[in-house]
C-alpha positions as a Markdown table, in Angstrom:
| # | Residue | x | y | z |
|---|---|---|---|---|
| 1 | Unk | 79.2 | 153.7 | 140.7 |
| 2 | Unk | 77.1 | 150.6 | 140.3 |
| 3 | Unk | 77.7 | 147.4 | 142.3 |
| 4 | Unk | 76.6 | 144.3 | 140.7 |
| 5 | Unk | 75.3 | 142.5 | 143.8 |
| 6 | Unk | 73.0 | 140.0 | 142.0 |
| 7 | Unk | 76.1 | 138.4 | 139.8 |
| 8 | Unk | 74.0 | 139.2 | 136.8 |
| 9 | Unk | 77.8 | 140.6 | 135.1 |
| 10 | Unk | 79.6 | 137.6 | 136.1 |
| 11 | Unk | 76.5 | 134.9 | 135.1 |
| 12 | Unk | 76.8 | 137.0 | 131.4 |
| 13 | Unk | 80.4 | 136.2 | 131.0 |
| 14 | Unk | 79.9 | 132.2 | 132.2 |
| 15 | Unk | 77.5 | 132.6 | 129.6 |
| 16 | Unk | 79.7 | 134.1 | 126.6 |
| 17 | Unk | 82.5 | 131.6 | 127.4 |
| 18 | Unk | 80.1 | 128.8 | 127.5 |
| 19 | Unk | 79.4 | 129.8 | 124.0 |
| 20 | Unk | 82.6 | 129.7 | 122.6 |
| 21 | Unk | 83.5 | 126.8 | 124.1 |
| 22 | Unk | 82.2 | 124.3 | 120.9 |
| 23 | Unk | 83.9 | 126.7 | 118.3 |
| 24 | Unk | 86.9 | 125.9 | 120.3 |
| 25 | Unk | 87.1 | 122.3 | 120.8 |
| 26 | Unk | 86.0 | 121.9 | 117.0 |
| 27 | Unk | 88.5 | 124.1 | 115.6 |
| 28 | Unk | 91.1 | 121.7 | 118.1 |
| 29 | Unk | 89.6 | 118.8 | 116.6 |
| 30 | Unk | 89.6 | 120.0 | 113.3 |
| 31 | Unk | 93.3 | 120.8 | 113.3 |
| 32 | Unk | 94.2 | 117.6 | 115.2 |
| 33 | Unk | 92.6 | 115.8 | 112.3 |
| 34 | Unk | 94.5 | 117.9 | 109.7 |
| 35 | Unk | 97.3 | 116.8 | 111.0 |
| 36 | Unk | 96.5 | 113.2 | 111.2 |
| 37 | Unk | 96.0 | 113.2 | 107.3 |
| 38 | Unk | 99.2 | 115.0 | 106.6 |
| 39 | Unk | 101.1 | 112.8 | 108.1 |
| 40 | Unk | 103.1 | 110.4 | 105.6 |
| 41 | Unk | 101.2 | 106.8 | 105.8 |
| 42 | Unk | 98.4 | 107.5 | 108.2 |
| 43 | Unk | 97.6 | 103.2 | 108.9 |
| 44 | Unk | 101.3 | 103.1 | 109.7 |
| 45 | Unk | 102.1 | 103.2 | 113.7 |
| 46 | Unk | 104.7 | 105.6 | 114.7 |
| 47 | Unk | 107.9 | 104.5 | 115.7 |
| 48 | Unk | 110.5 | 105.5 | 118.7 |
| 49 | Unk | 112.8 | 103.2 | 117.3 |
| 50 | Unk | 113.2 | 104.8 | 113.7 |
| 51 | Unk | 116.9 | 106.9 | 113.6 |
| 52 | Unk | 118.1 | 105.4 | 116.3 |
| 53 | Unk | 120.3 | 102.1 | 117.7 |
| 54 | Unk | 118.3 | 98.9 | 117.3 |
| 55 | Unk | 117.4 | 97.8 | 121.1 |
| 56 | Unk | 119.5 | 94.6 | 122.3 |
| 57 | Unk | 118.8 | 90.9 | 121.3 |
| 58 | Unk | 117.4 | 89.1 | 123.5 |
| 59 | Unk | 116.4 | 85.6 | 122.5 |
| 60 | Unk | 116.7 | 81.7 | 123.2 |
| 61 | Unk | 117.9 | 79.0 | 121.7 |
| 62 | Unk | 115.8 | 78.2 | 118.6 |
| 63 | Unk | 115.5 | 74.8 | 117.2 |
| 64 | Unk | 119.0 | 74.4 | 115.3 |
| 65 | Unk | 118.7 | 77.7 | 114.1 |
| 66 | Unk | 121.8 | 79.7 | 114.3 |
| 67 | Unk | 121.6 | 82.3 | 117.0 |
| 68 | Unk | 121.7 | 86.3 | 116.5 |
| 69 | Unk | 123.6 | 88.4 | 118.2 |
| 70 | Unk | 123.7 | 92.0 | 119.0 |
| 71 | Unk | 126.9 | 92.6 | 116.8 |
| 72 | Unk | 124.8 | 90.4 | 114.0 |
| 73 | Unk | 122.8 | 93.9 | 113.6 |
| 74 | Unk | 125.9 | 96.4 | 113.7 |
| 75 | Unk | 128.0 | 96.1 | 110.5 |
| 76 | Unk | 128.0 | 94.4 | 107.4 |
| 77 | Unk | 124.8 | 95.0 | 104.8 |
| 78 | Unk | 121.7 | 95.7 | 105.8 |
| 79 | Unk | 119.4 | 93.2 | 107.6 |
| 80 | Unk | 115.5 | 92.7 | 108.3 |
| 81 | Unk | 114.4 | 91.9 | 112.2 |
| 82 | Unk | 111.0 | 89.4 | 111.5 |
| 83 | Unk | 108.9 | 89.3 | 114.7 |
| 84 | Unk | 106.7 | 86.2 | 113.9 |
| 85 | Unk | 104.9 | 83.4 | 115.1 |
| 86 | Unk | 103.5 | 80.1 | 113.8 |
| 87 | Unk | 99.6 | 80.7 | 115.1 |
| 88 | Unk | 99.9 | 84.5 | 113.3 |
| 89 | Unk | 97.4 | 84.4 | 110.1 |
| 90 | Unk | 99.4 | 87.4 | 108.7 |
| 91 | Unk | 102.4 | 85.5 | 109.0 |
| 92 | Unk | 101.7 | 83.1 | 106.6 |
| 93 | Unk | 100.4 | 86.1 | 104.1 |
| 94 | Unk | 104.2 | 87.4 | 104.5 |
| 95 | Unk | 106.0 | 84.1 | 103.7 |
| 96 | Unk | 106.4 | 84.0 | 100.3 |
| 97 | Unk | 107.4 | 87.8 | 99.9 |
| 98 | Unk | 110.1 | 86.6 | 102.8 |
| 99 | Unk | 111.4 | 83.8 | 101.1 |
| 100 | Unk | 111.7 | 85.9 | 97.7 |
| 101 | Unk | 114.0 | 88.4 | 99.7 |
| 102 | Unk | 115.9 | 86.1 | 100.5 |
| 103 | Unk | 116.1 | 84.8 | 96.9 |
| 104 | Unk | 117.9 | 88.1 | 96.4 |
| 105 | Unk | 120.3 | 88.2 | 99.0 |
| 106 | Unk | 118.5 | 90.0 | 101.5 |
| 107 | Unk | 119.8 | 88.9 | 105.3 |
| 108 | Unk | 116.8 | 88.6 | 107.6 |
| 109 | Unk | 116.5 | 87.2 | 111.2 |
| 110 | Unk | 113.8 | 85.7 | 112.7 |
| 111 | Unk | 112.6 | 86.4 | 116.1 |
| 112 | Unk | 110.0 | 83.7 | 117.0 |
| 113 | Unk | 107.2 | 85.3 | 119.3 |
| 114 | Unk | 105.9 | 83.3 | 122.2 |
| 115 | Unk | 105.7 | 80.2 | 120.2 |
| 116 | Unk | 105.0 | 76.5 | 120.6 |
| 117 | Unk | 108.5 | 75.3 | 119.6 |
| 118 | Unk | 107.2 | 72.4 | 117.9 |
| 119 | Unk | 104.7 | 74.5 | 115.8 |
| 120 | Unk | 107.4 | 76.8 | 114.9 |
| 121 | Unk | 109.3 | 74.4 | 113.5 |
| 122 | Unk | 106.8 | 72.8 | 111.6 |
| 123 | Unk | 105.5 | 76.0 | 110.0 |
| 124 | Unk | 108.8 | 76.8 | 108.5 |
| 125 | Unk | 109.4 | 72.8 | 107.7 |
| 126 | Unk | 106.0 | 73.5 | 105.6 |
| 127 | Unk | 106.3 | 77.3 | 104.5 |
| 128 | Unk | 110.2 | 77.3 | 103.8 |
| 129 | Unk | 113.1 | 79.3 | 106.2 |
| 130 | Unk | 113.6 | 82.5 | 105.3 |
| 131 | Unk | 115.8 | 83.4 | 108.5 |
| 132 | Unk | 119.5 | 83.4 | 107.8 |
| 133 | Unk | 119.7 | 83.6 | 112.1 |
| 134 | Unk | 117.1 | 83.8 | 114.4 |
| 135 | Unk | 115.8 | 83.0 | 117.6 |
| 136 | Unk | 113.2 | 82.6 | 120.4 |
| 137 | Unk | 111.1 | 85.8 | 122.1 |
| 138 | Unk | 109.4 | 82.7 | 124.4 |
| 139 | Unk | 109.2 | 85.8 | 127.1 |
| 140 | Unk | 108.0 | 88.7 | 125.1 |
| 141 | Unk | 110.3 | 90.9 | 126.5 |
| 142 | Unk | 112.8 | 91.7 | 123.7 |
| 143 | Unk | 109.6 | 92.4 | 121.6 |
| 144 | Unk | 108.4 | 94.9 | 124.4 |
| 145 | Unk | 112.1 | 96.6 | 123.7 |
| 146 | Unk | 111.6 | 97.1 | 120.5 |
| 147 | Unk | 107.9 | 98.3 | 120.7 |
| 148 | Unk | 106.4 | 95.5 | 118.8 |
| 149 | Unk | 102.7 | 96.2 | 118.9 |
| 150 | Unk | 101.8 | 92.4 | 117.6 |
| 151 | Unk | 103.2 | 89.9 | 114.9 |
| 152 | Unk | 104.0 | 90.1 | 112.5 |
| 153 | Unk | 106.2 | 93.2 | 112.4 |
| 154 | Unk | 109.3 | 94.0 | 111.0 |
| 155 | Unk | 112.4 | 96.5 | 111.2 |
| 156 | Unk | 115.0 | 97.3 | 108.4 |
| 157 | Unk | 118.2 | 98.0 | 110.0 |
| 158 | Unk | 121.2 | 99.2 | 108.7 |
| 159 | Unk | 125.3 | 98.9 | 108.2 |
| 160 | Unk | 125.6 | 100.4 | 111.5 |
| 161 | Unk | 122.7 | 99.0 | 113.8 |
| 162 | Unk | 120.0 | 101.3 | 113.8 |
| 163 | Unk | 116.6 | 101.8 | 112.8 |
| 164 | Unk | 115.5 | 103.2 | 109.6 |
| 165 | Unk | 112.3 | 101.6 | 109.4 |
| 166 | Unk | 109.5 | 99.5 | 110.8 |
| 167 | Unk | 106.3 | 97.7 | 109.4 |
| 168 | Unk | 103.7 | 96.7 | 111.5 |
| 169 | Unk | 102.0 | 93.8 | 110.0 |
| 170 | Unk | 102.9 | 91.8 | 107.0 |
| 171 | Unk | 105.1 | 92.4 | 104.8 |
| 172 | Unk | 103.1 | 93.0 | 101.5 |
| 173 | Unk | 104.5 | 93.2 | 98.1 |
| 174 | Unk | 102.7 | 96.7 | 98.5 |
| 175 | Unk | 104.9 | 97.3 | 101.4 |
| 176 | Unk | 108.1 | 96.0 | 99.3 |
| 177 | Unk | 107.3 | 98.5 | 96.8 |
| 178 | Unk | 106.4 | 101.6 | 98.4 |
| 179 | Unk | 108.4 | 101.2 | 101.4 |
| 180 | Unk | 110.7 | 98.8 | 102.0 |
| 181 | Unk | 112.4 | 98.3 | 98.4 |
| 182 | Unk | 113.0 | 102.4 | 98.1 |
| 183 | Unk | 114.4 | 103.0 | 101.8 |
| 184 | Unk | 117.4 | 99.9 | 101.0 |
| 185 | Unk | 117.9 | 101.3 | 97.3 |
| 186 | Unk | 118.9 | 104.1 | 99.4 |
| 187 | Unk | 120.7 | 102.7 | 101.6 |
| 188 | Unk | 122.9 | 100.5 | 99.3 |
């Protein structure tokens, strides 16, 4: 019977783990990556939202802009939420694609973002109003329910009020095409 009194067994086993330890946290790495690539649209953020009820309206009073409501979002066709905001550069990219949706019928409501008023108003006085109802975020706090990460952003929401889609940043005639256009064909 030998008695390892030094700790020479238990320093060779520190050792051997120590080893294996990069193979490890590679092969982790390798597969969390792996499954960062698979997933659907990679750039796109995930959504908590998507599937279920859209979160309550909670907005002001904007300019003479007819207010929305949370029974605007439940029933009827389906609708676009548009978090946006005058001093938002990628607003103003988004604009014209906004304005030709609503060419074609499509109901969307404007939720201004911590906004000047004033500037608000003059942006869609210059750019066009594409919001068939709308109104104020002056807080933040309805776009904190709904998990908007920064403007512009936008949610497609169906007969029945929920979620079936979000796109964080502007809506691109890329996004129209790939995205947005095929998930309400389906939906109609």
């Amino acid at each position: 019977m030998t008695d390892d009194v030094t700790g020479e067994g238990s320093k060779k086993k520190g050792l051997s783990f120590l080893m294996l330890l990069p193979p490890i946290l590679f092969g982790g790495l390798a597969l969390l990556f792996l499954l960062g690539m698979n997933r659907e649209n990679p750039d796109e953020l995930p959504s908590a939202l998507v599937g279920r009820p859209a979160p309550a309206i909670e907005v002001s009073q904007f300019s003479d802009m007819q207010e929305v409501t949370d029974e605007d979002l439940r029933g009827g066709g389906l609708k676009l939420v548009n978090f946006w905001a005058s001093w938002c550069g990628p607003c103003r990219v988004e604009h014209p694609n906004l304005m030709a949706m609503k060419a074609e019928g499509v109901e969307i409501i404007g939720i201004n973002y911590k906004d000047q008023p004033a500037n608000a108003v003059r942006f869609l006085s210059e750019l066009g109003d594409p919001y068939a109802k709308g109104g104020a975020d002056t807080t933040g706090r309805m776009a904190l329910n709904w998990g908007v990460y920064g403007v512009p952003e936008t949610y497609l929401i169906d007969r029945d009020g929920n979620v079936i889609l979000r796109i964080a940043g502007p809506v691109t005639q890329r996004q129209i095409d790939e995205r947005l256009g095929p998930a309400m064909e389906k939906l109609r």
